[in-house]
PDB file as gemmi writes it, atoms N, CA and C in Angstrom:
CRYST1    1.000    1.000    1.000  90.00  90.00  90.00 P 1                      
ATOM      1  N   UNK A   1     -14.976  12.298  -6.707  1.00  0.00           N  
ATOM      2  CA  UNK A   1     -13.730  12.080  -7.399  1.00  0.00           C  
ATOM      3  C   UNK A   1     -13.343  10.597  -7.365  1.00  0.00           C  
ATOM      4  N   UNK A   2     -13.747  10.142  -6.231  1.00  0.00           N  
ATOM      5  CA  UNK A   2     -13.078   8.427  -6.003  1.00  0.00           C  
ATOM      6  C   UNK A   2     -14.178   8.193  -5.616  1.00  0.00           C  
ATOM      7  N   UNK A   3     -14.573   6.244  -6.380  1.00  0.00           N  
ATOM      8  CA  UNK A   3     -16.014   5.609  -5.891  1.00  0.00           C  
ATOM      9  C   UNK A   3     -15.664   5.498  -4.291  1.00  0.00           C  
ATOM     10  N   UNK A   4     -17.279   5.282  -3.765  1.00  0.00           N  
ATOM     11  CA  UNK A   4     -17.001   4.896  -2.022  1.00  0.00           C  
ATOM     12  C   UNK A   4     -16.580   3.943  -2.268  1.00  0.00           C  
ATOM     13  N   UNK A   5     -16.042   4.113  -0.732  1.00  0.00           N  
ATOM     14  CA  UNK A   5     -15.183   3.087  -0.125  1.00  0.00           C  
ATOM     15  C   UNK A   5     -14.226   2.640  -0.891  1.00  0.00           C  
ATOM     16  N   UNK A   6     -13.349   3.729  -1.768  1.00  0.00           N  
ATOM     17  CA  UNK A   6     -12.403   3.718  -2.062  1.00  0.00           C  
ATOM     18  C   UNK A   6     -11.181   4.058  -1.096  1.00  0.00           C  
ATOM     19  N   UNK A   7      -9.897   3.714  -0.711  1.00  0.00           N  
ATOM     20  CA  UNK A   7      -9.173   4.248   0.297  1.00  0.00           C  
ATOM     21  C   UNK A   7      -8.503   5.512  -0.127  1.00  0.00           C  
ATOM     22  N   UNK A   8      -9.083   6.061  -1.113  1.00  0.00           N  
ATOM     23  CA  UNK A   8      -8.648   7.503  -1.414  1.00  0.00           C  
ATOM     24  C   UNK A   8      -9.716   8.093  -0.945  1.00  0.00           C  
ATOM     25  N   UNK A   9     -10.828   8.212  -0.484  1.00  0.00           N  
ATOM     26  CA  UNK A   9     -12.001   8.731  -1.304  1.00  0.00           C  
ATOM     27  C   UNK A   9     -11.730  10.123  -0.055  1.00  0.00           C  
ATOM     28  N   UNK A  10     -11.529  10.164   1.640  1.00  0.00           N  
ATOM     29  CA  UNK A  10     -11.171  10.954   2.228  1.00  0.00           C  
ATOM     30  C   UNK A  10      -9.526  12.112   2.405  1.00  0.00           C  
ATOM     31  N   UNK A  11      -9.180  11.700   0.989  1.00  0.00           N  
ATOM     32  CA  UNK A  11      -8.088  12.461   0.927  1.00  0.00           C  
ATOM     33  C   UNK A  11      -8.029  13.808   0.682  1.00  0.00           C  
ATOM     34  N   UNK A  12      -7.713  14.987   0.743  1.00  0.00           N  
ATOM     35  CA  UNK A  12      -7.755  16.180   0.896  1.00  0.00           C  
ATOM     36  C   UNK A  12      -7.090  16.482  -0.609  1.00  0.00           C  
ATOM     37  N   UNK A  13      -7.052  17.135  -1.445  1.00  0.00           N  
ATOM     38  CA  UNK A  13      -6.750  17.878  -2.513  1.00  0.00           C  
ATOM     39  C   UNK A  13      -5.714  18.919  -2.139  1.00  0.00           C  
ATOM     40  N   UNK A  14      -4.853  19.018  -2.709  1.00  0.00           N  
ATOM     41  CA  UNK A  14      -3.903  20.476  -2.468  1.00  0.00           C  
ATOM     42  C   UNK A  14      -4.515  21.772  -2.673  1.00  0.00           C  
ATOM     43  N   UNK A  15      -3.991  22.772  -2.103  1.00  0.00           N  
ATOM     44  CA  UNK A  15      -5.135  23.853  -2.206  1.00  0.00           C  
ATOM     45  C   UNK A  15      -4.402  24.479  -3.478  1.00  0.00           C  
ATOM     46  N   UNK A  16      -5.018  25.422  -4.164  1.00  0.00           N  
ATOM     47  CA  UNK A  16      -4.649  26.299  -5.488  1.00  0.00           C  
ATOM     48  C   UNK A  16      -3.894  27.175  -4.344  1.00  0.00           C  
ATOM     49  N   UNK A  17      -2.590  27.833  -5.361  1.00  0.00           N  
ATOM     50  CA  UNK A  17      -1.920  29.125  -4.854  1.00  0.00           C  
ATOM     51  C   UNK A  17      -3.006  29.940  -4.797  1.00  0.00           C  
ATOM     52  N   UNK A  18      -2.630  31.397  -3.996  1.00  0.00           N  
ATOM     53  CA  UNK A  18      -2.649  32.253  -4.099  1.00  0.00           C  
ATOM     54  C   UNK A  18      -3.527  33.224  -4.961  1.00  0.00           C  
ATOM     55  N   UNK A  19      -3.037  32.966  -6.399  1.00  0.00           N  
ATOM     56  CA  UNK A  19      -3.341  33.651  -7.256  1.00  0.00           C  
ATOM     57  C   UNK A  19      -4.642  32.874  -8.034  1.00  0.00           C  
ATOM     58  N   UNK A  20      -5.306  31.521  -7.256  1.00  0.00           N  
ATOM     59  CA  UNK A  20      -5.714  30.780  -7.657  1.00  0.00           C  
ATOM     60  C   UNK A  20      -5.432  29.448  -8.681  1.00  0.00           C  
ATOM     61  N   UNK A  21      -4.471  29.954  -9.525  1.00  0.00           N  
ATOM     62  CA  UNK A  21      -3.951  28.508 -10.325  1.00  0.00           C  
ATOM     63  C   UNK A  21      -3.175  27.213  -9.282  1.00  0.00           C  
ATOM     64  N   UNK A  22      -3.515  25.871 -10.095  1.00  0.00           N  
ATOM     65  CA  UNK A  22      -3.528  25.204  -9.808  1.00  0.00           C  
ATOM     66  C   UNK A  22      -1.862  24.458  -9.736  1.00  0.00           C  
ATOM     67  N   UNK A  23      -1.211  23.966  -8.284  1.00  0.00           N  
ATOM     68  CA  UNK A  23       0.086  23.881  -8.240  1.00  0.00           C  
ATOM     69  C   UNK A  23       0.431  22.472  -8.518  1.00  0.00           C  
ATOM     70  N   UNK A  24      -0.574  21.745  -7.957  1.00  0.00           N  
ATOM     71  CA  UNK A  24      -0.191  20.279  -8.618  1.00  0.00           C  
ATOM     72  C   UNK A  24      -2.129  19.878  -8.188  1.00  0.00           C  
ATOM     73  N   UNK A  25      -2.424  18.816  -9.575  1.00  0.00           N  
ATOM     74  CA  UNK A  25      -3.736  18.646  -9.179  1.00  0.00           C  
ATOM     75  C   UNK A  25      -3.898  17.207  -8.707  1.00  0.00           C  
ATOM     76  N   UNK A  26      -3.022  16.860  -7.760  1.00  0.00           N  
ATOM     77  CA  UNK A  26      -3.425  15.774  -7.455  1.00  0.00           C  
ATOM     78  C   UNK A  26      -3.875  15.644  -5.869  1.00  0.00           C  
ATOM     79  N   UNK A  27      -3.896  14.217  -4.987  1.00  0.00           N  
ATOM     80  CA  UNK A  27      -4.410  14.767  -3.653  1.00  0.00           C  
ATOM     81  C   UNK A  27      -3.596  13.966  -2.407  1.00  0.00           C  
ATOM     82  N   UNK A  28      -3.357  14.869  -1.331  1.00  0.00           N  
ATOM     83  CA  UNK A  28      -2.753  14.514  -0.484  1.00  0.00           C  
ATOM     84  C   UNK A  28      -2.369  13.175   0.084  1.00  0.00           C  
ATOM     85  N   UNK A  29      -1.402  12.800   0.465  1.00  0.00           N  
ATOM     86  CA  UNK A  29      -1.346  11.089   1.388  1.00  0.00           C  
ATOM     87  C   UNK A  29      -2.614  11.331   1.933  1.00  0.00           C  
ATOM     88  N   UNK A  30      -2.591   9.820   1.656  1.00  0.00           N  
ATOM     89  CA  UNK A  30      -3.706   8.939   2.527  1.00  0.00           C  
ATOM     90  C   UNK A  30      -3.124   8.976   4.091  1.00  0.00           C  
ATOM     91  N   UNK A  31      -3.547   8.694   5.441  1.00  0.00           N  
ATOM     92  CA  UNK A  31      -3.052   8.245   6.366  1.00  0.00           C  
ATOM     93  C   UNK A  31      -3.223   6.979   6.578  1.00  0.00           C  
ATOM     94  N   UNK A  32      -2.132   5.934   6.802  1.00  0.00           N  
ATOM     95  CA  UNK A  32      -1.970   4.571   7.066  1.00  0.00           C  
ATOM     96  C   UNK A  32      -1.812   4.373   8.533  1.00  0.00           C  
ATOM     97  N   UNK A  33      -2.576   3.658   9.098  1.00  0.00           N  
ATOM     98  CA  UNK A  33      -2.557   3.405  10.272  1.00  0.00           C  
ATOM     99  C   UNK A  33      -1.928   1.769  10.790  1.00  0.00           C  
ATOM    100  N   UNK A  34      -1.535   1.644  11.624  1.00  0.00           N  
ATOM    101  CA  UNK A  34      -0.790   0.250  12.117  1.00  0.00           C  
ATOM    102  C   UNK A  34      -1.540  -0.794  11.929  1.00  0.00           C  
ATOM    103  N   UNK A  35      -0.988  -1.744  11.024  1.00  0.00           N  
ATOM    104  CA  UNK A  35      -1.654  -2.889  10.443  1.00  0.00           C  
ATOM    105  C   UNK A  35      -1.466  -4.049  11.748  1.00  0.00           C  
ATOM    106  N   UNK A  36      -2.873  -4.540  11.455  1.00  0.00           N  
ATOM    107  CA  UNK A  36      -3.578  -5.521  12.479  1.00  0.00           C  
ATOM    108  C   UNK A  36      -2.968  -7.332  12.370  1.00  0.00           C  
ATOM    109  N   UNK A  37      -2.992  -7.954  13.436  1.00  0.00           N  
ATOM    110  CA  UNK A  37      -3.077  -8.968  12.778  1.00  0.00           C  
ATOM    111  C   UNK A  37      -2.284  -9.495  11.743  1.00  0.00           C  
ATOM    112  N   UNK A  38      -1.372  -9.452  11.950  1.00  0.00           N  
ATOM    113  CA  UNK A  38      -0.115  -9.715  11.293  1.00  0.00           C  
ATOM    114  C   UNK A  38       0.599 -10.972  10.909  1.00  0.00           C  
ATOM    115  N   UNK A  39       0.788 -11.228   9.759  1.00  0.00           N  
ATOM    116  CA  UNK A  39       1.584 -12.787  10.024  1.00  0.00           C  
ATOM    117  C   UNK A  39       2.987 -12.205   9.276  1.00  0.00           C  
ATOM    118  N   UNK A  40       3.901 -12.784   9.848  1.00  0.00           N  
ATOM    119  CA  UNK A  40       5.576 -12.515   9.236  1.00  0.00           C  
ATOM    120  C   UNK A  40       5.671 -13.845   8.189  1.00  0.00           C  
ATOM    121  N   UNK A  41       6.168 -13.022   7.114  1.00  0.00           N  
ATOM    122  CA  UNK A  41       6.079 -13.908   5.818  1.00  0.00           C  
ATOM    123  C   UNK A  41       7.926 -13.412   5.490  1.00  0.00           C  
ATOM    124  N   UNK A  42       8.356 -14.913   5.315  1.00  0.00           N  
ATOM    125  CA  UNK A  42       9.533 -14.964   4.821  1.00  0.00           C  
ATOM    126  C   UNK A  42      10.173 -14.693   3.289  1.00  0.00           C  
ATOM    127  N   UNK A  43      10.556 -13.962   3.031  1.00  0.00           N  
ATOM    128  CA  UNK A  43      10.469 -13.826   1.219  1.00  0.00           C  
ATOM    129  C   UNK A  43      11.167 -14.670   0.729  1.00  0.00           C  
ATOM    130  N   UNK A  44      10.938 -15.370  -0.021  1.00  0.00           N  
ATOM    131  CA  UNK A  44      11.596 -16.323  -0.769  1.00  0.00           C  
ATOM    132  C   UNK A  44      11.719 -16.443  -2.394  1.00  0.00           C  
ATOM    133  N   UNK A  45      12.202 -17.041  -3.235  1.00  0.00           N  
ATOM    134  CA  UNK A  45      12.849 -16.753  -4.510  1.00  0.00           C  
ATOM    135  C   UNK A  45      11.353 -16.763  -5.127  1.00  0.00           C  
ATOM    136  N   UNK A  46      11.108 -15.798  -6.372  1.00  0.00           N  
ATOM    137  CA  UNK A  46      10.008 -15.689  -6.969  1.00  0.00           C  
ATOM    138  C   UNK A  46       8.486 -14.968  -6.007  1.00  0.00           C  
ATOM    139  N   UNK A  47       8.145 -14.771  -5.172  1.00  0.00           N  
ATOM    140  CA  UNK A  47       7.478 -14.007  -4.387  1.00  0.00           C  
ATOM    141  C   UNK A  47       7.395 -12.574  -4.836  1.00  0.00           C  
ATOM    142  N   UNK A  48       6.126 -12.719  -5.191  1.00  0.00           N  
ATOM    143  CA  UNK A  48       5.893 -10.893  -5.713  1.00  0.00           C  
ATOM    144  C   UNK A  48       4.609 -10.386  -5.232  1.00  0.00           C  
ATOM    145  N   UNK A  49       4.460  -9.274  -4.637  1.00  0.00           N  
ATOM    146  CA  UNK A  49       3.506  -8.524  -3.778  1.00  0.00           C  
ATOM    147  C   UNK A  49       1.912  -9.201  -4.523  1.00  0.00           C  
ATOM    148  N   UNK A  50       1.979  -8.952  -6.160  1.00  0.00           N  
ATOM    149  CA  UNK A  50       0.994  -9.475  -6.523  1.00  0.00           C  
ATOM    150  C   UNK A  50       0.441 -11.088  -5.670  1.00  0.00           C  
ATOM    151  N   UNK A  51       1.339 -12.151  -6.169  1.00  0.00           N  
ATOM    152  CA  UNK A  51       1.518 -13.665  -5.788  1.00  0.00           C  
ATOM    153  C   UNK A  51       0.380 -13.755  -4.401  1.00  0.00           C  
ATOM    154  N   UNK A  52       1.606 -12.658  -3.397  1.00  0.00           N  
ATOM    155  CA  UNK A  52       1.233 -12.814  -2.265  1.00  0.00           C  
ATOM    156  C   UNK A  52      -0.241 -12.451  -1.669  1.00  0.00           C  
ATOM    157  N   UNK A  53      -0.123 -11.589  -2.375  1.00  0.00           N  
ATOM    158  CA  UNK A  53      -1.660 -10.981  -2.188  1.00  0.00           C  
ATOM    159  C   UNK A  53      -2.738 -12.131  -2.423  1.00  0.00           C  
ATOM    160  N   UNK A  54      -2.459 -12.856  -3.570  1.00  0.00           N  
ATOM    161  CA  UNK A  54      -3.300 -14.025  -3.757  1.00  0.00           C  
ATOM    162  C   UNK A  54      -3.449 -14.949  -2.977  1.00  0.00           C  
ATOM    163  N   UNK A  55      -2.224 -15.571  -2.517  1.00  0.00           N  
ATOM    164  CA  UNK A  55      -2.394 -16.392  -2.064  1.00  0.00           C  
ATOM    165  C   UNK A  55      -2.676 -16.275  -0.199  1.00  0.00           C  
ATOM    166  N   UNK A  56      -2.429 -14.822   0.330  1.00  0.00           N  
ATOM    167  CA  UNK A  56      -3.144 -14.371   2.065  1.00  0.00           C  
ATOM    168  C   UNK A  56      -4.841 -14.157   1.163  1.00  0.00           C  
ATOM    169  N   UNK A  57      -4.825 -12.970   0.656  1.00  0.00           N  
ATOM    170  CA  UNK A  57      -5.919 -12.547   0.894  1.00  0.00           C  
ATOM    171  C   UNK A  57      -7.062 -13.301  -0.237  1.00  0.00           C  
ATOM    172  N   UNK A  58      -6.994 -14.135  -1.617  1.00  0.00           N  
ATOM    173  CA  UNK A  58      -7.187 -14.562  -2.463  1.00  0.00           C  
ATOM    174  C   UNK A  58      -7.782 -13.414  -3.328  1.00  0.00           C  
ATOM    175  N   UNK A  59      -6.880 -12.630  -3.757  1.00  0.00           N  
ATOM    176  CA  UNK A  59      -7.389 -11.456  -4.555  1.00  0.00           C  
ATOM    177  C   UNK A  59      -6.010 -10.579  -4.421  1.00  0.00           C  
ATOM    178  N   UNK A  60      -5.647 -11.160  -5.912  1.00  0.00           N  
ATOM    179  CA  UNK A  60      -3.870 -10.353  -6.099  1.00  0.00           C  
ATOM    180  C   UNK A  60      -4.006  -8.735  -6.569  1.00  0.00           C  
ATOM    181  N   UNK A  61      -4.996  -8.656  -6.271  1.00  0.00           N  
ATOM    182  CA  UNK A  61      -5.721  -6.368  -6.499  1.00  0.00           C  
ATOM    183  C   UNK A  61      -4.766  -5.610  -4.882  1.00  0.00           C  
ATOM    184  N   UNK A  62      -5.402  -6.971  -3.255  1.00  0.00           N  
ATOM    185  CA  UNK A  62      -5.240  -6.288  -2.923  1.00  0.00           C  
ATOM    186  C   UNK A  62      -3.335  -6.248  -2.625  1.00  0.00           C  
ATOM    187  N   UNK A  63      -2.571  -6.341  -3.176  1.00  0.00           N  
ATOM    188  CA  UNK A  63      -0.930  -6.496  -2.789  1.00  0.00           C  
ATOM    189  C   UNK A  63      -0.971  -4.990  -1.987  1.00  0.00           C  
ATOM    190  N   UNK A  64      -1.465  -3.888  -2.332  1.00  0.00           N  
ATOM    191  CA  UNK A  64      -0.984  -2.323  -1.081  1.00  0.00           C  
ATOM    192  C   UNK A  64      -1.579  -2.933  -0.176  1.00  0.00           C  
ATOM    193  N   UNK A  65      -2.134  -3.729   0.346  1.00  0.00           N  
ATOM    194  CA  UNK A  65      -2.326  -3.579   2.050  1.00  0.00           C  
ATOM    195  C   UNK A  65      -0.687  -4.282   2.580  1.00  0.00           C  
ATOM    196  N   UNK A  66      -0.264  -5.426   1.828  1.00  0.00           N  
ATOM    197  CA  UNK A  66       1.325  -5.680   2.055  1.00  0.00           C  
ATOM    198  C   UNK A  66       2.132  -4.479   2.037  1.00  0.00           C  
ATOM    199  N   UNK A  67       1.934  -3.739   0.626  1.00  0.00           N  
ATOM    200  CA  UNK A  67       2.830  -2.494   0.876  1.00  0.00           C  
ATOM    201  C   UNK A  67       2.876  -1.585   1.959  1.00  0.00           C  
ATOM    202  N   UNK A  68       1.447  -1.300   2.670  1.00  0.00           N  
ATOM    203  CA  UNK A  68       0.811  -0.119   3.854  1.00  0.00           C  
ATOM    204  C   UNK A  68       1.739  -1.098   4.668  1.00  0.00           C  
ATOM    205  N   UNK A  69       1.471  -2.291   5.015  1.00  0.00           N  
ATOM    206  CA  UNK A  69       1.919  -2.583   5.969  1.00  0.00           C  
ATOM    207  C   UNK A  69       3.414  -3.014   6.442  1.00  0.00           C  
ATOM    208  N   UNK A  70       3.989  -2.991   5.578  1.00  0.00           N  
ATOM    209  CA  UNK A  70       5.446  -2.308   5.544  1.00  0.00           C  
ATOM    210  C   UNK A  70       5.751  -1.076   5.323  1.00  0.00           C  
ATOM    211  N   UNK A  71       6.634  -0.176   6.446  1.00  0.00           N  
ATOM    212  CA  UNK A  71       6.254   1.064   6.124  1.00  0.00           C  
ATOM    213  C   UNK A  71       7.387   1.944   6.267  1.00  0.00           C  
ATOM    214  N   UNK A  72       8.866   0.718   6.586  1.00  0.00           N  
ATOM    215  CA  UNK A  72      10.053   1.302   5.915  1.00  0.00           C  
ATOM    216  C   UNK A  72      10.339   1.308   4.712  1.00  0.00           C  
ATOM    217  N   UNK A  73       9.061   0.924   4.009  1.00  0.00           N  
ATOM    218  CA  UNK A  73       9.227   1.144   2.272  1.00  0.00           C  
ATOM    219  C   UNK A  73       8.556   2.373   2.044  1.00  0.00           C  
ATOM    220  N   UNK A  74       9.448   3.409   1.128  1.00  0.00           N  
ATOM    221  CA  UNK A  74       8.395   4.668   0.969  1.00  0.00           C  
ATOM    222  C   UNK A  74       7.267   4.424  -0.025  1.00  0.00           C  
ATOM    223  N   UNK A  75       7.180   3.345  -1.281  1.00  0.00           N  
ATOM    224  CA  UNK A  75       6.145   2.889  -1.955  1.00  0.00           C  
ATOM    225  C   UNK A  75       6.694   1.551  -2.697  1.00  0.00           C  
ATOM    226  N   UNK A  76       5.576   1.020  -2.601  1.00  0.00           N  
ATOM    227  CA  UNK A  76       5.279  -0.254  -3.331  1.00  0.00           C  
ATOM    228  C   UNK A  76       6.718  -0.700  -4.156  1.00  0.00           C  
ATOM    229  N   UNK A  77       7.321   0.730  -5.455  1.00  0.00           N  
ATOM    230  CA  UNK A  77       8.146   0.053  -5.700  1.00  0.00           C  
ATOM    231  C   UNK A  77       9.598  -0.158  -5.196  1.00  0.00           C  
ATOM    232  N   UNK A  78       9.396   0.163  -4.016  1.00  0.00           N  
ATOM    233  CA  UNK A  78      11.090  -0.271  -2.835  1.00  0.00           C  
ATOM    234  C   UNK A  78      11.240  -1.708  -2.369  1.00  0.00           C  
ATOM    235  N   UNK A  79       9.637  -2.149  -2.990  1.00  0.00           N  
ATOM    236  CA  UNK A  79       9.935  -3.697  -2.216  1.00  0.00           C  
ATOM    237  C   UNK A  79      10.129  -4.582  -3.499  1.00  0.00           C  
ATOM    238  N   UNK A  80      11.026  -4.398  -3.985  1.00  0.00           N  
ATOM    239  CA  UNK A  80      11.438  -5.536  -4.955  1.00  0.00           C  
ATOM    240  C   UNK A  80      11.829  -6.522  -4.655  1.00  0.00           C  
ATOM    241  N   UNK A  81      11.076  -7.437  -4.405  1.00  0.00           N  
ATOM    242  CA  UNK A  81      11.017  -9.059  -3.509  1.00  0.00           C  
ATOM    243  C   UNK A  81      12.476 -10.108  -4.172  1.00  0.00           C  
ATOM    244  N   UNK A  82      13.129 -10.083  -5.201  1.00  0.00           N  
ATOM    245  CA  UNK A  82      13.685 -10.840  -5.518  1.00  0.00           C  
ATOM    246  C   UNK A  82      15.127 -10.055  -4.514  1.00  0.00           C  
ATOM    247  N   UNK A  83      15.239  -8.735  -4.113  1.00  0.00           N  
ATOM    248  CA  UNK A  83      16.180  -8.558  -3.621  1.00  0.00           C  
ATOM    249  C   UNK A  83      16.253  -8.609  -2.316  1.00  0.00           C  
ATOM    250  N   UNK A  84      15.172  -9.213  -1.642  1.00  0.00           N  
ATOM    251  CA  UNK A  84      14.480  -9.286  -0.322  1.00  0.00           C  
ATOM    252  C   UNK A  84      14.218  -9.970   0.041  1.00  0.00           C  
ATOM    253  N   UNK A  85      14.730 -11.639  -0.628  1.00  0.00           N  
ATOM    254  CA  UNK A  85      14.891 -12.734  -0.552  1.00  0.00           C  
ATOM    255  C   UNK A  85      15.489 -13.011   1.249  1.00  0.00           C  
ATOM    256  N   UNK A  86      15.170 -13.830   2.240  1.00  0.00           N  
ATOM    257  CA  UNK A  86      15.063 -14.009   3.276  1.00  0.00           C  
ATOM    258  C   UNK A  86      14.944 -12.943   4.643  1.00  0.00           C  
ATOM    259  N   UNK A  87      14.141 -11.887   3.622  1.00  0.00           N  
ATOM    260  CA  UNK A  87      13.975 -10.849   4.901  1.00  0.00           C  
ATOM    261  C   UNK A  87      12.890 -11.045   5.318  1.00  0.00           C  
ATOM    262  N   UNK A  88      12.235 -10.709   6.454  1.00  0.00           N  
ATOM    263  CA  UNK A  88      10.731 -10.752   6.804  1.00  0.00           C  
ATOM    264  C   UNK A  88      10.113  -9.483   6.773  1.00  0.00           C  
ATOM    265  N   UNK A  89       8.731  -9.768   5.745  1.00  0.00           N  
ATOM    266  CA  UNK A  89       7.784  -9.010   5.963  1.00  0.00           C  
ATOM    267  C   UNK A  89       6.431  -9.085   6.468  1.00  0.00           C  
ATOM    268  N   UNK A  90       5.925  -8.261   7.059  1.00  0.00           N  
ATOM    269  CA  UNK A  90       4.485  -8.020   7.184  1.00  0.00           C  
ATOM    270  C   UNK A  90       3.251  -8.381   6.445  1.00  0.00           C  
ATOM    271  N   UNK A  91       2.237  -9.246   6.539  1.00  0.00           N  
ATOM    272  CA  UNK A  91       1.344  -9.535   5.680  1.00  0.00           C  
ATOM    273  C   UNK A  91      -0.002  -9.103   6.923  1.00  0.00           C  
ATOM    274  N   UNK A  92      -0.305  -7.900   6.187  1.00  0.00           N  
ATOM    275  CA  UNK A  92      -1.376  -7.576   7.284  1.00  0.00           C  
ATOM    276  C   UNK A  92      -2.671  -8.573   7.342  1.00  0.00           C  
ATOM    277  N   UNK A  93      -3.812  -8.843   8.403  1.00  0.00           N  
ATOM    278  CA  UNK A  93      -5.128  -9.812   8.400  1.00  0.00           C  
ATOM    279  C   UNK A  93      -5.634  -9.045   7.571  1.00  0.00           C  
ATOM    280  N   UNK A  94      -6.727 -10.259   6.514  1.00  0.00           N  
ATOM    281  CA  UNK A  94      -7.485  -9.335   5.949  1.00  0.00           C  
ATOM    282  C   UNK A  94      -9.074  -8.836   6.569  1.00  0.00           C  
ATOM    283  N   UNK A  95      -9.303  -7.940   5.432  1.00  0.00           N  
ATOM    284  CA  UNK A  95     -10.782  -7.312   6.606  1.00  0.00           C  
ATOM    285  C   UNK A  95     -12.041  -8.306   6.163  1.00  0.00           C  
ATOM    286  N   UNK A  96     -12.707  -8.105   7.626  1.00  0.00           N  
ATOM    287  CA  UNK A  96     -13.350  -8.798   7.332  1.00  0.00           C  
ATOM    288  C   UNK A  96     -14.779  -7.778   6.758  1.00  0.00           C  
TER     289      UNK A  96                                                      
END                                                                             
């Protein structure tokens, strides 16, 4: 369903009811585990998950490892950076 070493690729599928039909076809949370290696990044005016991603990891694809690693956000779009202007967030290390 997902290429390897995709971070979906071990996710579990919902099971069919009962009667066999299908209740929703999509597939369970991922589990996120405590991000490593951390640098605290100050948000500042214009800063967007994309940006950032570029400029820690040089590849603005990966911005969800910022999102995983903030994790009083329930998804990606709770962190609207222009309203988050001098808060600190999490910029997890990248892998090597």
């Amino acid at each position: 369903m997902f290429r390897k070493g995709s971070r979906y690729e071990n996710c579990a599928t919902f099971a069919p009811a009962p009667d066999g039909t299908v209740v929703f076809a999509g597939i369970r949370p991922r589990s996120v585990g405590p991000a490593t290696g951390v640098v605290e990044h100050v948000v500042k005016a214009g800063d967007r998950l994309d940006l950032l991603a570029r400029h820690y990891y040089n590849d603005d694809r990966l911005w969800w490892r910022i999102a995983d690693a903030n994790p009083d956000f329930l998804y990606a779009g709770d962190m609207v950076l222009e309203a988050m202007e001098g808060r600190v967030i999490l910029i997890p290390k990248a892998k090597e």
